[in-house]
C-alpha positions in Angstrom: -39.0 -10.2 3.0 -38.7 -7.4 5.8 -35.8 -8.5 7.1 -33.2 -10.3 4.7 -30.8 -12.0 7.3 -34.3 -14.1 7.5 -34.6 -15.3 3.8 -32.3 -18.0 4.3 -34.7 -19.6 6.9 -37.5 -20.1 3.9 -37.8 -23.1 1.8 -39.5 -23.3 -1.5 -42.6 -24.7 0.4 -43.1 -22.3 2.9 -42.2 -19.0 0.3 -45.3 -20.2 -1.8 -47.3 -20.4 1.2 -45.9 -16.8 2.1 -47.0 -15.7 -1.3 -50.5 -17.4 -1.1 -51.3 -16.1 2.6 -50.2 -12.7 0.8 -53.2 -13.1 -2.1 -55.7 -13.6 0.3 -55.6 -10.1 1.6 -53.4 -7.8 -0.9 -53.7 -5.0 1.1 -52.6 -6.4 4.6 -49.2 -6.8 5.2 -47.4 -9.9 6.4 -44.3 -8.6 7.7 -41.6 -10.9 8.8 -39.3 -10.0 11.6 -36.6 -11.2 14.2 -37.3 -12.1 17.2 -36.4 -10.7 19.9 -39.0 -10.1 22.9 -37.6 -11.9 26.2 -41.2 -13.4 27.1 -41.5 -14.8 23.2 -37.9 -16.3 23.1 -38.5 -18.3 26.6 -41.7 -19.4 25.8 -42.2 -19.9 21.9 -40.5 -22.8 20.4 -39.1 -20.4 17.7 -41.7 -18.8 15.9 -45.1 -16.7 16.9 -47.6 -14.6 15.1 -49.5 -10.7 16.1 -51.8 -8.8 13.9 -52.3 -4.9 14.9 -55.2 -3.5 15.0 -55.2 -2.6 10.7 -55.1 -6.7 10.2 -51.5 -7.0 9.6 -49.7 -9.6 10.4 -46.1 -10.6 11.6 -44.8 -13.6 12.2 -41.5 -13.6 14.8 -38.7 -16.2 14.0 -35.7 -17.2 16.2 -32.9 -17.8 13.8 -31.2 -20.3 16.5 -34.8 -22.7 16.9 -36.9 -22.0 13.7 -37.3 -24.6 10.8 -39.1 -25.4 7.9 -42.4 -27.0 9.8 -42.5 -23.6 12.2 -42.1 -21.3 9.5 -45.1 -23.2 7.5 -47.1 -23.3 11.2 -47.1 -19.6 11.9 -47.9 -19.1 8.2 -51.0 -21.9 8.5 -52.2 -20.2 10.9 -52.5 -16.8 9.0 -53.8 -18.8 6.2 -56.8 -20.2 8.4 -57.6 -16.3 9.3 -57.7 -15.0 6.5 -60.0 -17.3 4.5 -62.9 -16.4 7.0 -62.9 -19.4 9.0 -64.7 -18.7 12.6 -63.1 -17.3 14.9 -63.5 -18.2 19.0 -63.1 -15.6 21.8 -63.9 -14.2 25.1 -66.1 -11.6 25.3 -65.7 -10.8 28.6 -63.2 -8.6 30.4 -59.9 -10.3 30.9 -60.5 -10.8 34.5 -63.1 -13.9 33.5 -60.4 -16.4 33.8 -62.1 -19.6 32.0 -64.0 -17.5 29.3 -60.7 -16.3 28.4 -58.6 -19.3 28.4 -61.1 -21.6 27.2 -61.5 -19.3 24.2 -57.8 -18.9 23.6 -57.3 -22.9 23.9 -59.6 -24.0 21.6 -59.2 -21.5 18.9 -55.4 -22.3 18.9 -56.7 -26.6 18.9 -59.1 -26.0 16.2 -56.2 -24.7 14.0 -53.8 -27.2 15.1 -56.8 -29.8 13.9 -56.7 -28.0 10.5 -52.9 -27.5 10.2 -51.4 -31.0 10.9 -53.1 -32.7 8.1 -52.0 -29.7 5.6 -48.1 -30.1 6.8 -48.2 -33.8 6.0 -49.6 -33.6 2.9 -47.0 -30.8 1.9 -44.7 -33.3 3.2 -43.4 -31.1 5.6 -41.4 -33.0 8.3 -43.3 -33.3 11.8 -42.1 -35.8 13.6 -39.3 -34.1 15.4 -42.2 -31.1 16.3 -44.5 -33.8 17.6 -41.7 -35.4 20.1 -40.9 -31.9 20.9 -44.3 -30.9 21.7 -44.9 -33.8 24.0 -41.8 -34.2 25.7 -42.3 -30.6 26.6 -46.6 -31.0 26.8 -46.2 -34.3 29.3 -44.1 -33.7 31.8 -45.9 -30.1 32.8 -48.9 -32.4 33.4 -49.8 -32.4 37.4 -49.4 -35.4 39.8 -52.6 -35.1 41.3 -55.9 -33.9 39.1 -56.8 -30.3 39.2 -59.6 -28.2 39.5 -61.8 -25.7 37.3 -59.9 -23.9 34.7 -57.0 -25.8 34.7 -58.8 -29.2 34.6 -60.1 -27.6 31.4 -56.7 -27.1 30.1 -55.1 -29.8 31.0 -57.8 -32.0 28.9 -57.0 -29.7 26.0 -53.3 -30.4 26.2 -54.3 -33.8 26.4 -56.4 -33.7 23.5 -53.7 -31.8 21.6 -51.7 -34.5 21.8 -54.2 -37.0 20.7 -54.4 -34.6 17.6 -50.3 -35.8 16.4 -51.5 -39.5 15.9 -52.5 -42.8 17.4 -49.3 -43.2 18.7 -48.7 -40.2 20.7 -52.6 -40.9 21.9 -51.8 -43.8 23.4 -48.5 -42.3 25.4 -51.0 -39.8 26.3 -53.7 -41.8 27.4 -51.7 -44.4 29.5 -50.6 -41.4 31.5 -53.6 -39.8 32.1 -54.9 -43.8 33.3 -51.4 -43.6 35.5 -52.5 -40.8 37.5 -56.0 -41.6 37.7 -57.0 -38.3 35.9 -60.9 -39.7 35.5 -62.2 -35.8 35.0 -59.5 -34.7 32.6 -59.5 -38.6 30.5 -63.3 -38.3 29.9 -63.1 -34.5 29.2 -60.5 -35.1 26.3 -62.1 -37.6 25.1 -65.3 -36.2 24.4 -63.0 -33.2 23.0 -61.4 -35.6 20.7 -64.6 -37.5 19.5 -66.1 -34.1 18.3 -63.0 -32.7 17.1 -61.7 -36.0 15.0 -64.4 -34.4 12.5 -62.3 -31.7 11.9 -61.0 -31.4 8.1 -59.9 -28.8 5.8 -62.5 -29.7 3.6 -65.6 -28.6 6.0 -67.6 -25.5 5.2 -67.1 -23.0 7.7 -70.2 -23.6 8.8 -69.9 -26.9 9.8 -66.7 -25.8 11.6 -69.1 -23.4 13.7 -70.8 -25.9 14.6 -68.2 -27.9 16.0 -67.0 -24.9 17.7 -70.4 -24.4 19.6 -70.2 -28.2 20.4 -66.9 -27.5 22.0 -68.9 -25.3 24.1 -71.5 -27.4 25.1 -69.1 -30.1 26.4 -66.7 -27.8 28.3 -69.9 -26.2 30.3 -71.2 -30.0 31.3 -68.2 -31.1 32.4 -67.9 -27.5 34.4 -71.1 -28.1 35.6 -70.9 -31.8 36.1 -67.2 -31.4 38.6 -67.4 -27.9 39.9 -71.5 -27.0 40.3 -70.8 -24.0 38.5 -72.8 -22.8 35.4 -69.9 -21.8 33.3 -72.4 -20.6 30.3 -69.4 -20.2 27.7 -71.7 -20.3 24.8 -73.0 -17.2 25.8 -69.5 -15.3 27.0 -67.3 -17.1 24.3 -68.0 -15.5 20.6 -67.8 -17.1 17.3 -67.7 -15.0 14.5 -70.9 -15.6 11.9 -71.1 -16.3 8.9 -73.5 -14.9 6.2 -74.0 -15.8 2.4 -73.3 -13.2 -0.5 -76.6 -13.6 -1.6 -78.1 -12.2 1.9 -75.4 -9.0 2.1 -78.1 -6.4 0.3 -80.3 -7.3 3.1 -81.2 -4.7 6.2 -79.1 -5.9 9.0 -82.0 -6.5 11.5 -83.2 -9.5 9.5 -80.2 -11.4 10.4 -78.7 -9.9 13.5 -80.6 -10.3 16.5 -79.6 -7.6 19.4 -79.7 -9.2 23.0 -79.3 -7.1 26.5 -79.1 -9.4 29.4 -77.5 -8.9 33.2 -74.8 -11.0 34.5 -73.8 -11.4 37.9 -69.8 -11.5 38.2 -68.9 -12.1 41.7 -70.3 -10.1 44.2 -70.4 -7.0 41.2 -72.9 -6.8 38.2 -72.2 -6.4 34.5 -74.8 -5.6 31.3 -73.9 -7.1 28.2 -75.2 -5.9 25.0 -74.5 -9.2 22.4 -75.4 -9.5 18.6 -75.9 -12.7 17.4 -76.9 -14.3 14.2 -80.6 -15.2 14.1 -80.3 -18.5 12.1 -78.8 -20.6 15.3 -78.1 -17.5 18.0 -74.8 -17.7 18.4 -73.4 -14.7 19.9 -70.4 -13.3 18.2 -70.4 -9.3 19.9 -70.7 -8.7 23.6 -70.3 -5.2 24.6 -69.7 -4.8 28.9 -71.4 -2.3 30.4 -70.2 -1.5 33.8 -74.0 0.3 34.4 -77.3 -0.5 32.6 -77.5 0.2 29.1 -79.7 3.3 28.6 -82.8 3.0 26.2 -81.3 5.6 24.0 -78.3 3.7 23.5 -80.4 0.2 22.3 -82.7 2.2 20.2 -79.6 3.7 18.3 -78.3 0.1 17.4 -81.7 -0.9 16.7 -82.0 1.6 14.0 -78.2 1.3 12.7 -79.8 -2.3 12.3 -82.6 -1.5 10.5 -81.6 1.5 8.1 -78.3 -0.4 7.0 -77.8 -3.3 4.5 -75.9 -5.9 5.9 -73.1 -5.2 3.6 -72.8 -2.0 4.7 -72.7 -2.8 8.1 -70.2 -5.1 7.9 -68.0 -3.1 5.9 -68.4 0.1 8.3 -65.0 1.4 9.3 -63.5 -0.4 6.6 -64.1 -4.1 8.4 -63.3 -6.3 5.2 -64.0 -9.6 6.1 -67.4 -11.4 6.9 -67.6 -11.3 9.8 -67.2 -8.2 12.9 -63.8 -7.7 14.2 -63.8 -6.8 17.7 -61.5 -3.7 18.0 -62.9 -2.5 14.8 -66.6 -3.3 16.4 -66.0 -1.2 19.5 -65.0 1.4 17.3 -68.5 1.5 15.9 -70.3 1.4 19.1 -68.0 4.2 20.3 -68.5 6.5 17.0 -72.3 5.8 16.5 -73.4 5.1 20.3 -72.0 7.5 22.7 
């Protein structure tokens, strides 16, 4: 324990689960600490998790708010990383508003989908949390019904809710038909329908899956309210997903590289994405500010075609199966400039 006015926070439950998130990776630390960040004490609900850029982790308590369901959460959360399961994020620069929070949103529900059943079957109270969550979740909720990004969000806070049980869906629901919120109603619905088929006990590629139909839904109803072509399956990553059997394999047969131009307001961007070839999901979008130069594809081409998949997934020490962003950039930076 890194900080021992802290140990008397964990039960017996949540120092196994410590222990286990610990197995999965020995050599990443999970380092527990105080908190004490103003931003993080307003707007947490007494615990958080960061990871640096070496893939270790800390989880932040507040002595005053944290219990035996947050400690077991935060931990959940790191469990769900390190096993591999996909990951969702924006591979655009932080200005692209929806990419961003659409990525950040979901990735954070899809957990939530996987973590609820796993506290209740630990027997870990979450009752209290869930009146918590939606006497705080509800009452943020608008009067009248938003636009773009934030009629996006608000169908995944609704949604969220519908996650804690039929109970607290129906709370949910008779609001939304209170305030006549047809958009956001029919947008978390279709969220919930595909997400209901979220369990512990899918393969990670079936969770991918899910993922990209996640996607699919938030750019119709984009495209359906606002006219806008949101494309998120192209700007949102998922990390991939490859077999052991296909590691000793040159990294061309399974990565596909893709250079395409994308109009950002009245500016231009070039992205250079990998994706996997089995179902082309992107998971790597490098922004280019200018066009990409011809010597600057051919080198990834041939970094693709001279190394084995296992090696160029383990370049610069990446260690799990799939690319790590910050570590990724790192490649392009060493092997591309």
């Amino acid at each position: 324990m890194d900080n021992s006015g802290l140990d008397k926070l964990f039960t017996k439950k949540t120092r196994e689960l410590l222990k286990f998130a610990r197995s999965l990776e020995p050599t990443k630390e999970i380092n527990i600490c105080q908190m004490t960040d103003h931003k993080l004490l307003k707007e947490s609900a007494g615990g958080a998790t960061n990871v640096d850029n070496a893939g270790n982790e800390f989880i932040y308590l507040d002595p005053q708010r944290t219990d035996e369901h947050k400690i077991a959460h935060e931990l959940l959360h790191i469990i769900i990383h390190r096993s591999g399961w996909p990951r969702m994020y924006s591979m655009l620069p932080p200005v692209d508003v929806l990419a961003r929070q659409v990525a950040d949103t979901l990735d954070n529900a899809v957990d939530h989908a996987l973590i609820y059943p796993v506290l209740e079957k630990l027997d870990i109270e979450t009752t209290s949390y869930k009146e918590r969550f939606i006497s705080k979740g509800l009452p943020r909720l608008p009067v009248e019904e938003p636009e773009g990004p934030i009629l996006c969000q608000r169908a995944f806070q609704l949604w969220e809710i519908y996650m804690l049980g039929e109970s607290y869906k129906e709370r949910a629901q008779g609001i939304a038909n209170q305030k006549n919120w047809a958009r956001i109603y029919e947008l978390s619905l279709r969220l919930y329908d595909i997400g209901s088929d979220l369990k512990i006990n899918k393969t990670k590629v079936q969770v991918r899956e899910i993922m990209k139909k996640f996607l699919d839904v938030v750019d119709h109803c984009v495209l359906k309210y606002s006219d806008r072509r949101a494309n998120l399956n192209k700007l949102i990553g998922i990390t991939p997903l490859f077999k052991e059997r296909d590691r000793n394999k040159i990294a061309a047969n399974l990565i596909s590289l893709q250079t395409q131009e994308y109009r950002f307001g009245s500016s231009k961007l070039w992205l250079i994405a990998l994706a996997t070839k089995k179902d082309n999901i992107r998971f790597r979008t490098n922004v280019l500010s200018s066009p990409p130069g011809q010597a600057l594809i051919d080198s990834l081409n041939h970094n693709l075609s001279v190394r084995s998949l296992e090696d160029f997934l383990h370049f610069k020490n990446i260690e799990h199966s799939f690319i790590d962003s910050k570590q990724f950039d790192t490649f392009i930076l060493d092997n591309l400039s």
